[in-house]
Residue, then its C-alpha position, 0 to 999 in steps of 0.5 A: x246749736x250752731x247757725x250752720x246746725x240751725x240753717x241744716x234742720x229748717x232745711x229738713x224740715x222745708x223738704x219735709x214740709x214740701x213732701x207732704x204739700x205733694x202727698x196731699x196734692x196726690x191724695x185729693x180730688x178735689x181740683x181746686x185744693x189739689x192745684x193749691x196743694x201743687x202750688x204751695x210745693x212749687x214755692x217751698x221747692x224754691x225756697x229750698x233751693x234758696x236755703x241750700x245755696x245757703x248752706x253751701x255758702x255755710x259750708x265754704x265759709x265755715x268748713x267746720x259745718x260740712x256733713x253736720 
């Protein structure tokens, strides 16, 4: 697997990580966690911002690793 590969699928799996911090914010009434839950999306969003300006990096270096 290549690094650009690699980089790719940590980025999935960031904005399936974020995805479910969300649902679980939606699905709690407990305010206390559901404010945690909302918490912990906003940064893993940041870090997904952050991987993405990685990978276009990746891609601009390597144009090999575009679309994979």
């Amino acid at each position: 697997m290549t690094v650009g590969s690699q980089v790719k699928t940590c980025l999935a799996s960031l904005k399936s990580a974020q995805a479910s911090l969300e649902q679980f914010a939606l699905g709690t009434e407990n305010q206390e966690a559901k404010s945690l839950f909302e918490q912990a999306a906003q940064t893993t969003q940041q870090v997904v911002q952050q991987v993405e300006s990685r990978v276009q990096q990746l891609e601009n270096e390597e144009p090999q690793y575009k679309g994979f």
